[in-house]
C-alpha positions in Angstrom: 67.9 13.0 31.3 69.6 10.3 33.9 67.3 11.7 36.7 64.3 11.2 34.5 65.1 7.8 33.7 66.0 6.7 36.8 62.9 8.2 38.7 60.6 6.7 36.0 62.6 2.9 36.8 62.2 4.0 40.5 58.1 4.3 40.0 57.5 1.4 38.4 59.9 -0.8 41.0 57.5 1.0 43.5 54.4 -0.2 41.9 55.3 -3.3 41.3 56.5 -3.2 45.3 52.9 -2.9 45.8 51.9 -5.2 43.6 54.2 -8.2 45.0 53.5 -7.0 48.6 50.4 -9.2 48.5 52.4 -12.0 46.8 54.8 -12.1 49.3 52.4 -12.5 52.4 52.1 -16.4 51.1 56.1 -16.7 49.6 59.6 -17.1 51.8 61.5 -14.6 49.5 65.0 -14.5 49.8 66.1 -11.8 48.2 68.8 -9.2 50.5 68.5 -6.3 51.7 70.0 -3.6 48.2 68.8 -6.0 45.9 65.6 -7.1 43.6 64.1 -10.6 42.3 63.6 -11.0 38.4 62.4 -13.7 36.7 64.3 -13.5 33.4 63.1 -16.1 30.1 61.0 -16.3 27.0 59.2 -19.6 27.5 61.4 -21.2 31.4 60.9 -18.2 33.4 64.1 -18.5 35.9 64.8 -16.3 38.9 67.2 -14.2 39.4 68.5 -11.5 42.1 70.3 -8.5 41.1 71.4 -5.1 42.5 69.3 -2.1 42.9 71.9 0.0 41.5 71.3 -2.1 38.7 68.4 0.5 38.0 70.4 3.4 37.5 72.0 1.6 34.1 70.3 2.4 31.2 70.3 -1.1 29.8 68.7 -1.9 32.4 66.2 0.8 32.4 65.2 -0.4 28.9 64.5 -3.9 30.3 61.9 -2.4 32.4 60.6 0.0 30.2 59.8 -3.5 27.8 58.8 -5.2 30.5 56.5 -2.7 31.2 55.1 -2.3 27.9 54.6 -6.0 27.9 53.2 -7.2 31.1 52.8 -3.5 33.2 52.3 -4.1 37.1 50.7 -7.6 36.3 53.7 -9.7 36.1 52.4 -13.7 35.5 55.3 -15.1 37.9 54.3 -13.0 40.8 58.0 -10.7 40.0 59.1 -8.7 38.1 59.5 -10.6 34.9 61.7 -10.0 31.2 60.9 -11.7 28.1 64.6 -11.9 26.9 67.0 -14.8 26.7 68.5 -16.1 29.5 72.3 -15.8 27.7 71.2 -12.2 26.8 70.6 -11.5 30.3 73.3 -12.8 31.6 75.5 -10.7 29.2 73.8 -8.0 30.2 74.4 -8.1 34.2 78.2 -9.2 33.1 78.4 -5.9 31.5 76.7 -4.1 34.6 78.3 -5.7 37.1 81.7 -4.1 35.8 80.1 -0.7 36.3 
């Protein structure tokens, strides 16, 4: 059930690679090498960069599958974007990060 979880957050990274491939012709991004930009707010959208491994967490994995749902590969900020509190989020990568 991991591997299927974790190949479906793979996929939808992948399509929204494609998706912000055309975004990032025009846009400096700094975002390292392991890692992936979110923009993370239910009004304020603000950026945020956050491990890849990141997707193998199934909080994390429920983030996308909402944000998915919600926006699909059409993301308004030109990233990959959550509708969630900023707080919640930044609960939420505390708790990763000690994985």
């Amino acid at each position: 059930m991991g591997l299927t979880w974790l190949s479906s957050s793979i996929s939808i990274v992948k399509g929204f690679s494609r998706l912000s491939s055309h975004h990032s012709r025009n846009h400096h991004w700094d975002v390292s090498k392991g890692h992936l930009a979110v923009y993370v707010g239910e009004e304020q959208k603000r950026r945020f960069v956050v491990p890849i491994s990141y997707l193998e967490q199934p909080l994390f994995q429920k983030l996308l599958r909402h944000s998915e749902e919600e926006f699909g590969f059409d993301h308004p900020m030109g990233g990959l974007t959550f509708s969630c509190q900023e707080d919640v989020f930044n609960q939420l990568t505390a708790i990763l990060h000690t994985f």
